[in-house]
Each structure stands twice: as structure tokens, then as C-alpha cells.
C-alpha positions, -999 to 999 in steps of 0.1 A, spaced: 646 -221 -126 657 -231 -159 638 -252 -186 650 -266 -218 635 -277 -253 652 -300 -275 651 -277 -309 666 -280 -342 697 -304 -332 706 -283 -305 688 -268 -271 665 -241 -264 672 -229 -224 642 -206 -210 626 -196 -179 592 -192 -169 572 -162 -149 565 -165 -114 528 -172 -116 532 -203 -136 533 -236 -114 552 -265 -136 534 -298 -136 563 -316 -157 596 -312 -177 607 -344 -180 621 -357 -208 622 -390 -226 639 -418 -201 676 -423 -212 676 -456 -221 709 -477 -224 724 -473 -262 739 -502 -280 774 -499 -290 774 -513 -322 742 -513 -340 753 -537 -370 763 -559 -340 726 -553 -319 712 -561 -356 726 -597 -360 717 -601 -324 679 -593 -332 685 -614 -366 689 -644 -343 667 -644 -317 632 -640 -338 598 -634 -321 569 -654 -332 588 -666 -366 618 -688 -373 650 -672 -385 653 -653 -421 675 -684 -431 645 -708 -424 619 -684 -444 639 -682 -475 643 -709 -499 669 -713 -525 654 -689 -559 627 -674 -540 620 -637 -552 624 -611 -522 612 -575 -521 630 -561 -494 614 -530 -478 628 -500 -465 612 -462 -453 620 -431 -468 641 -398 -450 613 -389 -432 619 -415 -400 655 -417 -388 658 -456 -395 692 -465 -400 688 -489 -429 722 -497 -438 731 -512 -410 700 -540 -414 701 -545 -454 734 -565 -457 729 -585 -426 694 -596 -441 708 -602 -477 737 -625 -459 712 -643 -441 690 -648 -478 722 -652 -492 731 -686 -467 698 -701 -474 705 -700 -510 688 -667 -525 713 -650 -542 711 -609 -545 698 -608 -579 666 -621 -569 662 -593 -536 644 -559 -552 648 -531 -526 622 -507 -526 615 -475 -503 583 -475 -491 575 -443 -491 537 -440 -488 530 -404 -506 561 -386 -489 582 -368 -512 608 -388 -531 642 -390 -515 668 -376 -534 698 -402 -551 720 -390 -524 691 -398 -497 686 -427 -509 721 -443 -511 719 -431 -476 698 -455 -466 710 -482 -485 743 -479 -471 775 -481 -495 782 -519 -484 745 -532 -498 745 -505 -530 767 -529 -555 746 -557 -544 716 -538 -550 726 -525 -584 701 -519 -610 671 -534 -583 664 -505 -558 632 -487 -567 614 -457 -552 573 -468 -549 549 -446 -568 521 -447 -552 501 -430 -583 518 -455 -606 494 -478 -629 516 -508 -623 504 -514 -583 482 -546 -581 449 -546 -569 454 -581 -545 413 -581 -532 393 -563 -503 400 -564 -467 370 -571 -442 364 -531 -441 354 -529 -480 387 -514 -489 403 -521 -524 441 -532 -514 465 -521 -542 502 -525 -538 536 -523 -554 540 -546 -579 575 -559 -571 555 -570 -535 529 -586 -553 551 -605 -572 577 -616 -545 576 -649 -525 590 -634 -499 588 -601 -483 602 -581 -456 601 -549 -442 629 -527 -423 613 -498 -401 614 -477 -369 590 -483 -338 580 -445 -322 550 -434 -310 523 -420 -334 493 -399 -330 469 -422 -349 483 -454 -357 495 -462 -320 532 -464 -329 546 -467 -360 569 -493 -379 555 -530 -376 530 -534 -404 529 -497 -413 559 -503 -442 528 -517 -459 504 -496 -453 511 -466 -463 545 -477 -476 535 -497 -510 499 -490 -516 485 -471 -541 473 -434 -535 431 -447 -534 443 -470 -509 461 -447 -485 434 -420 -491 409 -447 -482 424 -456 -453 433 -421 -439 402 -405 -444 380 -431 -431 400 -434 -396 411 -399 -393 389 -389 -367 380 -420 -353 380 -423 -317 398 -453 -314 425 -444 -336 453 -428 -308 486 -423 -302 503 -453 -280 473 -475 -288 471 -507 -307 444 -529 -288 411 -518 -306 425 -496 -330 408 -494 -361 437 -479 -381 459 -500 -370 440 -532 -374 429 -524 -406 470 -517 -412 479 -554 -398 454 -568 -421 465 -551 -455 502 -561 -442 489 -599 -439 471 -596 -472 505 -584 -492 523 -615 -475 546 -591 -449 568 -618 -432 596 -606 -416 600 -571 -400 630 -554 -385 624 -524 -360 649 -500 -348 640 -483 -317 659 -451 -319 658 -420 -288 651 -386 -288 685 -376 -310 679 -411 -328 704 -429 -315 698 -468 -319 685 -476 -283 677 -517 -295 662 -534 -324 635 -558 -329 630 -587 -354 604 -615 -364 567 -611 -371 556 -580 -380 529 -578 -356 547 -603 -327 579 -581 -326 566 -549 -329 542 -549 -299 571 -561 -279 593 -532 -294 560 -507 -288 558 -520 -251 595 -508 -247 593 -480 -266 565 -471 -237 587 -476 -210 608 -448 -226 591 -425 -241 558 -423 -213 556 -395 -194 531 -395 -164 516 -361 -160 492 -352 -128 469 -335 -142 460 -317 -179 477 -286 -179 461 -251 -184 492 -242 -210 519 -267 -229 550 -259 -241 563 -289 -269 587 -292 -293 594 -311 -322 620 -325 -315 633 -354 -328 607 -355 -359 619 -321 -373 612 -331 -409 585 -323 -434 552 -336 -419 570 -355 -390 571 -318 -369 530 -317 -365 529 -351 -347 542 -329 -315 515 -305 -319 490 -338 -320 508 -355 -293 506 -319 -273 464 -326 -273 466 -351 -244 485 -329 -218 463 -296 -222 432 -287 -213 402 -278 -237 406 -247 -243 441 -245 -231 475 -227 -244 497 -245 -268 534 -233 -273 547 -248 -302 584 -251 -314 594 -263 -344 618 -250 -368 601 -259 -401 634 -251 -421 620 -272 -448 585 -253 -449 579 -245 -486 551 -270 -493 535 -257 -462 520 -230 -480 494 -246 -500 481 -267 -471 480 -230 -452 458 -222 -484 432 -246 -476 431 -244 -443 422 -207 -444 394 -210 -474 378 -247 -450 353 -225 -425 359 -257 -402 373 -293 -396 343 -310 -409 342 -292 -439 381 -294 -442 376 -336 -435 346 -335 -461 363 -323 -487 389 -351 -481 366 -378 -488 348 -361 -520 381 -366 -530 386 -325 -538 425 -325 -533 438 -295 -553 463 -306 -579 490 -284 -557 490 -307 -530 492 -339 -540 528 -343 -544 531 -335 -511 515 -366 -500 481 -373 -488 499 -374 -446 508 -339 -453 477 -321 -467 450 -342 -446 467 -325 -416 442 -298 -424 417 -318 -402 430 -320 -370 452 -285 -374 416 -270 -381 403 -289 -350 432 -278 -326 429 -238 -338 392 -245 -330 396 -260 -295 426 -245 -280 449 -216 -288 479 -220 -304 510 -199 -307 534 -215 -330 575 -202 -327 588 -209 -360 615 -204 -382 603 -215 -412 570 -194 -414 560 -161 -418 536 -143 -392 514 -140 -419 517 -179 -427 509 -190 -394 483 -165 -386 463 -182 -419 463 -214 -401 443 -195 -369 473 -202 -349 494 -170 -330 529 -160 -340 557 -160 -320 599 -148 -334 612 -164 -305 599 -190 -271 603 -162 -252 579 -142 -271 554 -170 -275 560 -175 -234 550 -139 -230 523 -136 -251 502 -169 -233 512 -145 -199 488 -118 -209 464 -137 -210 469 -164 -181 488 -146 -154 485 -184 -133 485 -211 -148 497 -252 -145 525 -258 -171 535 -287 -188 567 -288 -208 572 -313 -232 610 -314 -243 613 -337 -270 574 -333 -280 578 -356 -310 580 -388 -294 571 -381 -254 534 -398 -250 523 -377 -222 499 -400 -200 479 -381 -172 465 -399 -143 
């Protein structure tokens, strides 16, 4: 029988040996797509949850900073930025008082091209001269007090300033934080680098803190709250599929809509699995880019068992800045010391402009090469890069496949085909 991975914008077919019973290789649900996503956005625009209309927020002269993420989720901004800025426009704020800003967290910095991208040529001569880039190291972010877990809450100064703020994002599921979008364009989008690293480090391995989880989720409450504190008021969330394709979008309060976009995100991207699985095959697909590819890998954790075989595919085209996380990862003798050195704050000076997502990634990759055994098919790396991080190389699937044979002649198989964004729940 044949099996499939979604892999680097196309598909990877494969079979499996005869000893190897498959569990599950089902993909994402295929959700209905909208036909016209400007349309589904004006739709969203006015039919609010748990907030009046933009038109009602706004007031004539009010100041707007108007929030957008960065390459690294596939949020289709443009099609969101004009509608909002015609709806601030009818209650009497005129463009030259809406800053635009890319909330980027630490992620690289988009490119020009990258970001006009997102803006969208119809919103980029309205926009002139008032679309920023957040610096998250910048000595300009405002320190606006401490939330109710001690943390110092600094954030992008054009938000501290504005009267009005909202936020244009993408609800998928995420390994830590539940799912993202909703109040995550805040935090980690405009705070300051101490306030991200605060944040990261202290929930990182926190128990509570789990993919498809909000209720009693420290990183996420303490995300709502920092959100609340910067005065987030309006949130659009796309809810994209596996080849991020605009399935529906959400509007209104940033915490009202996007539990109602998370419970249908859910419904789509849940996968009920029998049992945990003695090996997993994932891929990274759809979250192919930069630090996006490890959430499949994370996700991969609730499908196996402990001490259970990973496959992982993921093309890592983009893998240069891999390296000096690889680095650390091989002189840290384990998680703990890796997670230590995190909150001592002893962050090489190579790092940090790859953002503090990417190089804390040392924890749980530690932890995984620690309690399972990983064999990683990759483009991007060298067998000699991989092998640093304790994981197994693999040129091809069907190398990887074989090498997990040797070793486990029977086994239960899972296979996760879209591994970014399935949220595999056992019974």
C-alpha cells in the first residue's frame, strides 16, 4: 500500500515493510475554502465576536497602529489591511494617522520585497512613509508596567502611543502556546527582546503549556494578559489549510474570536489516533520556513511512544542559521543545562539575530534526542550537521524508513502527513 507526505510544496509517495501495522495516515480534514477571501474578510469585518464593529471602535483623529506578522506564518495580509483602513477611514480616521508595523517577535527581518508582500500593493500608497519593521532590541520600546507574573512588559513604541490598536494574524495549532494568532501579535510580536526571553524561558517547559491548549495555559494566559495590557482591540485571524489556502477568517476580540477560530481550527486539523505509536513518520509540511519546520517534530511527541522512532521530513532549504544552534546543542551535555543557560541569559552573540524562538529550540530538541530516537531526512543539512544534534541521518524517506527497520522489524506506525499543523490526539 502506498503512503504519502506532504513535502516541500509537492508530495513524497512511499511504502512501508510488511512487519509494520499502520495506526493512522490521515491527513488534515479538507475543509470547504472560501472563494474570495477579500470577500470572506468583509464578511468577518461585519459580524464581530464579543466587540462592536471597527467603525464603532474608531473615532474621528484617533492614532491606530495596525499590526501585521512577519513571512514566517502564511497570513495573507493584504487582503485584510485595506478592508480595515476603509472601515477606520468611514468612521473618520484618515490613513495618515494608521502606522503599520510587522510584528515580528525576534524572527529575522523580512526583506522590502517580503514585506510589500504582505502589505499588498492596494494598502502600500496609503501606507507610505508609516510601515515599520519592530525591533525588538530597539531602546525606543516602552516599558508600560508588570503583569501579575512579575514580568516587565515593554512594547513598540508606536503601540504604546496609539489609541487604538489592532492586530492581523493566523489561528494554527502550536506546540506551546495552544494555537497561535489571537493575542500572540503582541506577545511576541512588539515586545522587547527581555520580554520575550522572559516569557519563553519561564514557560518553556512548563507542563501546562501544550499544543491545542488554552484553558490553563500559563503561556498563553500570561500572552492574553500582556495583549490586554498594550490595549490589543481588534483581531483578524485567517484560518489557512495544510497548502494555506484561506479555509475562513475570524474577527472581534482578540481573545473572544480567536477561541472560536481555535475550536474550528480543531475540528480540522485533530487527528484521533488509537494508540501511541512505536515509530512516527511526520513532515513539515505546511510550516516549511525557518523555525516554523521544528513545530512538526514537537507536535510528533504526542503520537510516539517514549522511547519510540521519529522519521522526520523537512526540507530545511533555508538552513544556514541552523548551524550555530547545532553548535550549542552539541557543547549542552543535556536539556537542563541547555534550558539553564537560557535563563542566565548566556546566548552567544551568533544567535541572537536569529531570534530568541529559534535558538531556545535547543531545549526541547535536546529533550527529544534524549527520550526518543530521531532520524531526521533533510535536505538542508549535512549528515555531519544532524548527527551534532544526536539525531540520525537519512538522504532520502526511504533510507530513514529502512534504517528504523533494523532496528524494529514490528512495529505500530503512525504517519503524520502534513505534521506541521495535524494535532494528533490518542484516545
Amino acid at each position: 500500500m502506498s503512503y504519502y507526505l506532504n513535502y516541500s510544496g509537492s508530495r513524497i509517495d512511499f511504502s512501508l515493510p510488511s512487519g509494520w501495522n499502520v495506526l493512522s495516515s490521515k491527513d488534515c480534514a479538507k475543509a470547504p475554502l472560501v472563494e474570495d477571501a477579500a470577500k470572506e474578510v468583509e464578511r468577518a469585518l461585519d459580524n464581530p465576536i464579543g466587540t462592536p464593529r471597527l467603525e464603532q471602535l474608531a473615532r474621528p483623529g484617533m492614532k491606530v497602529a495596525l499590526l501585521f506578522d512577519d513571512t514566517q506564518r502564511p497570513t495573507p495580509s493584504h487582503f485584510a489591511i485595506p478592508a480595515i483602513l476603509n472601515r477606520l477611514n468611514k468612521a473618520g480616521v484618515t490613513d495618515n494617522r494608521v502606522t503599520a508595523i510587522c510584528a515580528r517577535g525576534t524572527h529575522p527581518a523580512p526583506s522590502p520585497e517580503q514585506l510589500n508582500a504582505k502589505v499588498g500593493q492596494e494598502a502600500l500608497p496609503r501606507l507610505q512613509g508609516r510601515i515599520f519593521i519592530h525591533e525588538a532590541q530597539s531602546p525606543e520600546n516602552v516599558f508600560i508596567g508588570k503583569d501579575r507574573f512579575g514580568t516587565a512588559v515593554e512594547i513598540n513604541k508606536h503601540v504604546a502611543e496609539a489609541d487604538l490598536v489592532i492586530g492581523i494574524g493566523s489561528c494554527m495549532p502550536h506546540p506551546y502556546a495552544g494555537y497561535s494568532g489571537g493575542c500572540k501579535i503582541i506577545m511576541p510580536g512588539v515586545c522587547s527582546y527581555r520580554t520575550i526571553a522572559d516569557h519563553h524561558y519561564t514557560w518553556l517547559r512548563n507542563k501546562t503549556c501544550k499544543l491545542s491548549v488554552l484553558e490553563g495555559n500559563a503561556w498563553y494566559d500570561e500572552n492574553v494578559e500582556m495583549a490586554r495590557m498594550a490595549g490589543l482591540a481588534f483581531k483578524v485571524d485567517f484560518l489557512p489549510n495544510e497548502t494555506n489556502q484561506v479555509i475562513r477568517v475570524f474577527a472581534g476580540d482578540p481573545v473572544e474570536e480567536h477561541r472560536q477560530a481555535a475550536e474550528f481550527a480543531a475540528s480540522i486539523f485533530n487527528v484521533a489516533l488509537p494508540k501511541e505509536a512505536d515509530i512516527v513518520i511526520t513532515s513539515a509540511a505546511p510550516l516549511e520556513i525557518g523555525v516554523q519546520a521544528t513545530k512538526s517534530l514537537l507536535n510528533a511527541r504526542l503520537a510516539v511512544k517514549t522511547g519510540g522512532t521519529i522519521i522526520w521530513a523537512a526540507a530545511e532549504k533555508q538552513a544556514g542559521p541552523l548551524m550555530s544552534l547545532i553548535e550549542q546543542m552539541a557543547a549542552a551535555p543535556s536539556a537542563n543545562e541547555y534550558h539553564r543557560k537560557l535563563l542566565a541569559g548566556n546566548i552567544p552573540d551568533s544567535l541572537k539575530p536569529f531570534g530568541i524562538s529559534f535558538f531556545m529550540l535547543g531545549v526541547p530538541f535536546k529533550e527529544l534526542s534524549e527520550q526518543y530516537r530521531v532520524i531526521h531526512y533533510t535536505e538542508g543539512l549535512t549528515k555531519e550537521q544532524v548527527e551534532l544534534m544526536n539525531f540520525e541521518y537519512a538522504a532520502t524517506l526511504e533510507e530513514a524508513i529502512q534504517l528504523a527497520h533494523k532496528t524494529t522489524p514490528k512495529a505500530d506506525v503512525t504517519i503524520l502527513p502534513s505534521g506541521g499543523t495535524i494535532i494528533p490526539c490518542v484516545k
